[in-house]
C-alpha positions in Angstrom: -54.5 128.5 45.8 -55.6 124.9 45.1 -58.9 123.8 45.8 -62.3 122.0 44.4 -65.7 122.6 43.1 -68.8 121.0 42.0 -71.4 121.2 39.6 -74.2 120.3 38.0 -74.0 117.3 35.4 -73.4 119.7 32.4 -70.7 121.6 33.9 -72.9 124.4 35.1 -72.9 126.1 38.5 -75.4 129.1 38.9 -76.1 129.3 35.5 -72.9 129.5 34.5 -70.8 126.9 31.7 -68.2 125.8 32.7 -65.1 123.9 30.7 -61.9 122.1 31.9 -59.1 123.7 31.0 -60.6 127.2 30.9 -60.0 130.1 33.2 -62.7 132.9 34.1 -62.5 136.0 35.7 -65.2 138.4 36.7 -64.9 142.6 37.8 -66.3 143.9 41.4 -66.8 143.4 44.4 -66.4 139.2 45.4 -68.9 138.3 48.2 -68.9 134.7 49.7 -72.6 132.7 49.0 -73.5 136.1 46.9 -71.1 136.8 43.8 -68.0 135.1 42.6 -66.6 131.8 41.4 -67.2 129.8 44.6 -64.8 126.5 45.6 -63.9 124.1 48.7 -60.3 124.4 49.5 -61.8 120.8 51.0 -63.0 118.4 48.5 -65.4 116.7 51.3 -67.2 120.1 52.0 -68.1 120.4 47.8 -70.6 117.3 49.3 -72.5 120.2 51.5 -73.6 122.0 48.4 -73.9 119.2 45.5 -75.8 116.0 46.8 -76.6 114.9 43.3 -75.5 111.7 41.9 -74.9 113.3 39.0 -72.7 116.5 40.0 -69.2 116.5 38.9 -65.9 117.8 40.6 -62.8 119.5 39.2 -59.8 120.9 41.4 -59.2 124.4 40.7 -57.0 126.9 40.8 -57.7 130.3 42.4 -55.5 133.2 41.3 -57.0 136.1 42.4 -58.6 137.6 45.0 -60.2 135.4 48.2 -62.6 135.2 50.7 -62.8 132.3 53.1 -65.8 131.3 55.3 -65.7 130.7 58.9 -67.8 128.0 58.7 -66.3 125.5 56.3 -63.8 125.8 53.3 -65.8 127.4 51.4 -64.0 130.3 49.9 -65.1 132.9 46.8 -62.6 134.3 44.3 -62.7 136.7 41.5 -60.4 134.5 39.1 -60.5 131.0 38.7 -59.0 128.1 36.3 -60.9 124.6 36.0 -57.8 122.4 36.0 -59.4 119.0 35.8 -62.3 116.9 36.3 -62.2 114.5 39.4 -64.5 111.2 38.9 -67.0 110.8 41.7 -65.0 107.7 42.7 -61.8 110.1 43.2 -63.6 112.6 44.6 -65.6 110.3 47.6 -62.1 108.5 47.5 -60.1 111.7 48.8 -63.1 112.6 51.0 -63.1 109.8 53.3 -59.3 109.6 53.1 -55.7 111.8 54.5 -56.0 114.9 56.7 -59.5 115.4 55.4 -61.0 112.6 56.7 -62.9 113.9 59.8 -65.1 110.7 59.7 -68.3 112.1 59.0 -69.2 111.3 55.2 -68.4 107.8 56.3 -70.6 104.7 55.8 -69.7 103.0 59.0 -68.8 100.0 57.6 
């Protein structure tokens, strides 16, 4: 499964490093918003968590197990790969456009 996630401006999420390129994967039990390698199968909704100017995006790729929420696209998995960093630019660019565009991370202008 393809999808996105954010983090803080030195690659960390949770106190964990991160690097492009690299894949992680983590024993027990996954549990969304608890324990896991957390994504967006929804690069908009990766704006709901990171708000910084400074937070950085990647798309990923999620190869093992998942758990989706029922409240957004924010899923859980217990083995990821960082395929590559997304500029801000990119990332606010495939937010506000396609099948994702809902309208509401829109400027109205």
């Amino acid at each position: 499964m393809i999808g996105y996630k954010a983090f803080n401006a030195d690659m960390t999420c949770r106190d964990m490093q991160y690097e492009i390129g690299k894949s992680y994967e983590m024993d027990g039990e996954i549990k969304l918003c608890n324990k896991g390698y957390h994504f967006c199968e929804n690069i908009a909704d990766c704006f709901t968590y990171y708000r910084s100017d400074d937070a950085r995006f990647a798309k990923i790729e999620a190869y093992g197990d998942v758990i989706k929420s029922d409240e957004d696209s924010k899923c859980v998995t217990n083995k990821i790969r960082i395929v590559e960093e997304i500029s801000r630019d990119e990332a606010v660019k495939m937010s506000n456009s396609g099948n994702w565009n809902s309208g509401d991370r829109n400027s109205g202008n």
